[in-house]
C-alpha positions in Angstrom: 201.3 106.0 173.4 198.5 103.5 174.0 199.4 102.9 177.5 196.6 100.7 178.1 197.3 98.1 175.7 200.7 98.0 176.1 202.4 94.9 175.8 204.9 92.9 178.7 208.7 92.9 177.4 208.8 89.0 179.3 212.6 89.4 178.5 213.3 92.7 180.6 210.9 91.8 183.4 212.7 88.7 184.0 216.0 90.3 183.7 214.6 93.3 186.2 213.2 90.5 188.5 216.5 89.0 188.7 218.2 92.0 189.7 215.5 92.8 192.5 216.3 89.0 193.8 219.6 89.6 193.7 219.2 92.9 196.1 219.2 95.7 193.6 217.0 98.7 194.1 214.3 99.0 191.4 213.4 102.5 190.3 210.7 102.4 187.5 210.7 106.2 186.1 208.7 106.6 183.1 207.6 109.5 181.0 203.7 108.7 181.1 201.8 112.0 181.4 205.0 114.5 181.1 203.3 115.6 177.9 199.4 115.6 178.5 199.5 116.6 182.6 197.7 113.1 183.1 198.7 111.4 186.1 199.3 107.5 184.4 200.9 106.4 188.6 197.7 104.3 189.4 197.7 102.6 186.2 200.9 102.1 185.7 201.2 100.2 189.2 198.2 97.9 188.6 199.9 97.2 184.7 203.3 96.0 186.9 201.6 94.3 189.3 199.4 92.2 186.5 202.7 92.0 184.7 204.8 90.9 187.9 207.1 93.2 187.9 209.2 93.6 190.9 210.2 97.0 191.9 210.8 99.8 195.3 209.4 102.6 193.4 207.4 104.1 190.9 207.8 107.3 189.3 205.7 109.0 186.6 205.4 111.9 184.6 209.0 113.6 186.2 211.1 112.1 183.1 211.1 115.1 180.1 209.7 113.8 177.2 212.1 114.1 174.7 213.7 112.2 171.2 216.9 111.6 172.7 218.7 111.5 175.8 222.6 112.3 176.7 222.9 110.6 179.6 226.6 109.0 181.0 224.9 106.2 182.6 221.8 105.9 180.3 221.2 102.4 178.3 218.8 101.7 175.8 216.9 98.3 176.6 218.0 96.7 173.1 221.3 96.9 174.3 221.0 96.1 177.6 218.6 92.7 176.9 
């Protein structure tokens, strides 16, 4: 969880950048700070913006940190790269 050194997937922010082109609504929702209380919105933001990610919105901390998710629309990025 070392958010500040994370790496850019160049694959899936390509693919993501595509779909923003092509008129898709971007939702980033991410985990960050669902476990510790730490708000991780201000750097996350700068991270997508150095990273050039496109995107309408930014959520942290609101997803449940879990191991797994059951979800009927949910795709891991493997499989979806």
């Amino acid at each position: 969880m070392d958010y500040a050194n994370a790496k850019p997937r160049n694959d899936v922010i390509a693919k993501v950048n595509r779909l923003y082109d092509e008129g898709h609504r971007i939702i980033i929702e991410t985990a960050r700070g669902s476990g510790t209380g730490e708000n991780w919105t201000a750097a996350t933001h700068d991270q997508l913006i150095r990273w050039r990610v496109q995107y309408h919105e930014l959520r942290c901390g609101v997803k449940v940190v879990a191991d797994v998710y059951v979800d009927d629309r949910g795709v891991n990025v493997e499989d979806w790269i």
